[in-house]
C-alpha positions as CSV (number, residue, x, y, z in Angstrom):
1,X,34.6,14.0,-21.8
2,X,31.7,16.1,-20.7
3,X,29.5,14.1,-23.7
4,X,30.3,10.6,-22.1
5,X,29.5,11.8,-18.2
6,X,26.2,13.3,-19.5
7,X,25.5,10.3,-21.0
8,X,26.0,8.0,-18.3
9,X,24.6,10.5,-15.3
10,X,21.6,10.2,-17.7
11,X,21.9,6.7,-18.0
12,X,21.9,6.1,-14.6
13,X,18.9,8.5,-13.4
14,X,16.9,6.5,-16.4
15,X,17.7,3.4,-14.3
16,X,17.0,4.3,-11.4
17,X,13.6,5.4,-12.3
18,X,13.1,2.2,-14.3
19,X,13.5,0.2,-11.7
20,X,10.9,1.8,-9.0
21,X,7.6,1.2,-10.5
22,X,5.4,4.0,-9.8
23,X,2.2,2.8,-9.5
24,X,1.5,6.6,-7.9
25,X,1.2,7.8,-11.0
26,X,-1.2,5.4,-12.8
27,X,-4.9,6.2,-12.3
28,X,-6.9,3.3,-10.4
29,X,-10.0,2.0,-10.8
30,X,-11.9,2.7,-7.2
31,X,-14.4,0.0,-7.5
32,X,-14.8,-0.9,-4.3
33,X,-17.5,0.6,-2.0
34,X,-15.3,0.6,1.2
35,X,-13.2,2.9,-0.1
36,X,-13.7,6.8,0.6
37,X,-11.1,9.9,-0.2
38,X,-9.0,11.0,2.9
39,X,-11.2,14.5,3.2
40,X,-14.4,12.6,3.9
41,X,-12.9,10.2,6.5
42,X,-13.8,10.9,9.9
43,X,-11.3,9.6,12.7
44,X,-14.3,7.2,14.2
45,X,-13.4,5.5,17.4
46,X,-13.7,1.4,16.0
47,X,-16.5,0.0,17.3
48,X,-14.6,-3.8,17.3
49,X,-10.9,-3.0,17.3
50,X,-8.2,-5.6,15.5
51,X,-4.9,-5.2,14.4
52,X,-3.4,-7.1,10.9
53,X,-0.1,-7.5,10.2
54,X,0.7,-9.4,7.2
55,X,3.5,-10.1,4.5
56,X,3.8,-7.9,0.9
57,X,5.5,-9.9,-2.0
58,X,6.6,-7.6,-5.5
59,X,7.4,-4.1,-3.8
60,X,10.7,-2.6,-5.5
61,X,10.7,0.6,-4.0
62,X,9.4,2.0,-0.5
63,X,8.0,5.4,-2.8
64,X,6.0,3.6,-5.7
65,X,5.0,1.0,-4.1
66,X,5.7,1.0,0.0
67,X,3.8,4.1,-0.2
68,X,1.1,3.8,-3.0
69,X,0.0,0.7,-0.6
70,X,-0.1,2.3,2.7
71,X,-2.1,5.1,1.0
72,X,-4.4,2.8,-0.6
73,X,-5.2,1.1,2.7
74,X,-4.9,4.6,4.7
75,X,-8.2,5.8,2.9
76,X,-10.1,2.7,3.2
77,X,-13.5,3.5,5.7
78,X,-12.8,1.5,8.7
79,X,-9.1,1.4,9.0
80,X,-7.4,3.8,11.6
81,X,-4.2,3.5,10.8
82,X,-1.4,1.5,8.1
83,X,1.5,1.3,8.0
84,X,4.3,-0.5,5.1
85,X,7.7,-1.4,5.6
86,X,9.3,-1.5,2.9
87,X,12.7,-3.3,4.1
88,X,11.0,-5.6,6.2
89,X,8.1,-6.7,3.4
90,X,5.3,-6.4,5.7
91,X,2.1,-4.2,6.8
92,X,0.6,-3.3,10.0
93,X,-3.0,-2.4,9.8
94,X,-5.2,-1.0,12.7
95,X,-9.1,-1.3,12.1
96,X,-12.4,-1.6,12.7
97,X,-14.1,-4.9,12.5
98,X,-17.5,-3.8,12.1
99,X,-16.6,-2.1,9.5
100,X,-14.1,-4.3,7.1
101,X,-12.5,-7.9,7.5
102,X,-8.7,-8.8,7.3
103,X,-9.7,-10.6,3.7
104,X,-10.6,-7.5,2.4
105,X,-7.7,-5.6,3.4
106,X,-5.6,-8.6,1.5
107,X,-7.9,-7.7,-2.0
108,X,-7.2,-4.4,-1.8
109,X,-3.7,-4.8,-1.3
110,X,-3.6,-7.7,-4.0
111,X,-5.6,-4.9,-6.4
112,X,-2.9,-2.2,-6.1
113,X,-1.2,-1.4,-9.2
114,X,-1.7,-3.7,-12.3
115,X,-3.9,-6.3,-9.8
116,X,-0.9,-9.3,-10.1
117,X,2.5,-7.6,-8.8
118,X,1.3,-7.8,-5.0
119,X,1.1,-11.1,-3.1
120,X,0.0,-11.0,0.6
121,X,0.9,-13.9,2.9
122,X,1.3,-15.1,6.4
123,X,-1.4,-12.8,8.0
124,X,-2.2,-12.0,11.5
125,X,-5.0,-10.8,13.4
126,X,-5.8,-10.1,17.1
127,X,-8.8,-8.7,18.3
128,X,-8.4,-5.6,20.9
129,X,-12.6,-5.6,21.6
């Protein structure tokens, strides 16, 4: 009896960790130059303020990929803050529009993970400056 229960408490965690793709985990190519790692990012005031909000097709998970997104974004020069929602499918990005444009927030969203599993849509910006 203890056997089967093993089995299926194992069975179970294996599932459940199957079907949250970690994209945390798997090294990514930083290939883009707007990119920079938290320590080196100063907390700039943006010279040209606008906010993003936009739609996230292909998450499964708010950990692996909620999270691996809003990090992504988080460490991009010119963005002051993200946020991810996992339930609600969408993003909320605060930058700097001197620095980066709304289209290339969407690539580097669309470049997380394996480059195909995340589809942005139905974006939104307003301009605070």
């Amino acid at each position: 009896m203890k056997l089967i229960k093993s089995i299926i408490t194992l069975g179970l965690a294996t599932s459940l960790l199957i079907s949250c793709k970690d994209t945390a985990s798997k090294p990514t190519k930083n290939d883009s130059p707007n990119e920079s790692s938290a320590e080196n990012k100063s907390p700039a005031v943006a010279q040209k303020p606008e906010t993003a909000s936009f739609k996230i097709e292909g998450m499964t998970c708010a950990i692996g990929c909620a999270k691996t997104i809003e990090t992504k974004l988080s460490k991009m020069d010119g963005i002051q803050k993200a946020t991810v929602d996992f339930d609600k499918k969408e993003a909320v990005v605060n930058f700097d529009a001197a620095v980066l444009t709304s289209e290339k927030i969407v690539k580097a969203v669309e470049s997380t993970g394996d480059g195909e599993t995340y589809k942005v849509s139905d974006i939104k910006t307003n301009g605070k400056g």
